[in-house]
Every structure is written in C-alpha cells, then in structure tokens.
C-alpha positions in Angstrom: 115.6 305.4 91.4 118.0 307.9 92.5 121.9 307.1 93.4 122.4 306.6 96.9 124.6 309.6 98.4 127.8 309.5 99.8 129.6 312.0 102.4 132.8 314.0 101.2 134.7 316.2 103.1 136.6 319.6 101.0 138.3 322.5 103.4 136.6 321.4 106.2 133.0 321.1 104.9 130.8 318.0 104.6 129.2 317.7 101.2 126.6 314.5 100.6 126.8 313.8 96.8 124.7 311.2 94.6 126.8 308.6 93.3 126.0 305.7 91.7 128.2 302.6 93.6 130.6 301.8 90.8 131.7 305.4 91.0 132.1 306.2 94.7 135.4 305.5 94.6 136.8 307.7 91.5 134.3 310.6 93.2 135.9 309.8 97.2 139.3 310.1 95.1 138.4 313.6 93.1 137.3 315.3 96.0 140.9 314.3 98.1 142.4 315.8 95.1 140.6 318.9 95.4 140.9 318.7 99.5 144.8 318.9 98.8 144.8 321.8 95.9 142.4 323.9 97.9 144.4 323.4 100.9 147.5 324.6 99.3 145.7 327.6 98.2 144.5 328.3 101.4 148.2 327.7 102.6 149.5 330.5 100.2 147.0 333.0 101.8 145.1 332.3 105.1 143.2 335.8 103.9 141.3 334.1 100.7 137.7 333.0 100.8 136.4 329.9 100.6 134.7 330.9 97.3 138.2 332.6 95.9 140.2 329.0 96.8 137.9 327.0 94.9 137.8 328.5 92.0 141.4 329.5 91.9 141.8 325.7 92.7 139.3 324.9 89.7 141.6 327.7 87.7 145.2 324.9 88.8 142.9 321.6 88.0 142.0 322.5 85.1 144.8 324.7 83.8 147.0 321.1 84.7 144.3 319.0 82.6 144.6 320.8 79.6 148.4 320.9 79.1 147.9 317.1 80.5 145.0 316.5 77.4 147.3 318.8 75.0 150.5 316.6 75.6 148.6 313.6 75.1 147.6 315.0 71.7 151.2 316.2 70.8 152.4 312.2 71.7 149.5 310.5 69.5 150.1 312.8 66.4 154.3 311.9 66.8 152.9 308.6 66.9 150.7 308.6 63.9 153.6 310.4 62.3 156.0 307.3 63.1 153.6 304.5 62.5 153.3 306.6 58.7 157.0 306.1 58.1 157.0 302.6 59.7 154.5 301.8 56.8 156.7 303.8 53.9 159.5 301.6 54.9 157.6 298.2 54.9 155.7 299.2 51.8 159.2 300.1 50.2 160.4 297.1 52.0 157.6 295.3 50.2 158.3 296.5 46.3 161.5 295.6 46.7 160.8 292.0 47.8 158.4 291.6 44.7 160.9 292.9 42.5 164.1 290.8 43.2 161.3 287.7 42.9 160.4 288.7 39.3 
C-alpha cells in the first residue's frame, strides 16, 4: 500500500510528496526550511533560476550539516577523551584505596 501524499509548497511551487503519517510532520518542517534558504538565495539575486537556487540552496544545507555532523564528532571524541581520564583517576583512585587497606 503506498503512503498517502501530502501537498508542500517551495518558491512558490506545489509539490505532492508520499509520506507515510508519522513523518508528515518532520517532511512539512524540511520543506519550510528549504522554502526559507531558497528564498534567501533568490533574495541575493532576483536573476538566478529556479534550478541554480536549489542547488546552491542544497550546496548551504548541506555545507551547514556537515560542519554541524563534524562538530558533533569533535565533541564526542573530547568526550571519550575525558570520560578516559575520569577512569585513570578512579582507577588510580582505586589502587590506592586497596593499598592503604592492606
């Protein structure tokens, strides 16, 4: 059975896009995102195409996910660093418990 459709609106132009329920919201969402970025590219230059705003739209999204995704990286390996020397001081914490009980 196929997902029912929904309508979506980008620069002006109706789109009707398969999408399961659950989803119809995080989809309405992505494509007011998009709406806004390829407005601002048409904004920059009334002389663009449709075709050259969406990609160089695409080009923003994706460009802003990527340092987004490579930050998130950066973070979890400075936390995996921390959580390793939290565990060097408990361990070291740890030996010298045992040894004041012997």
């Amino acid at each position: 059975m196929a997902a029912p459709s929904i309508s979506i609106s980008i620069l002006g132009r109706d789109y009707q896009i398969a999408c399961p329920p659950e989803e119809e919201e995080s989809l309405r969402k992505s494509a007011r995102y998009l709406d806004q970025q390829m407005e601002q590219m048409r904004s920059r230059s009334a002389s663009l195409g449709y075709e050259k705003i969406a990609v160089l739209a695409a080009l923003n999204i994706t460009h802003d996910m990527l340092k987004l995704s490579h930050e998130a990286n950066n973070s979890e390996t400075a936390s995996l660093r921390d959580i390793k020397q939290l565990e060097k001081k408990i361990d070291t914490a740890l030996k010298s418990a045992l040894q004041i009980e012997i």
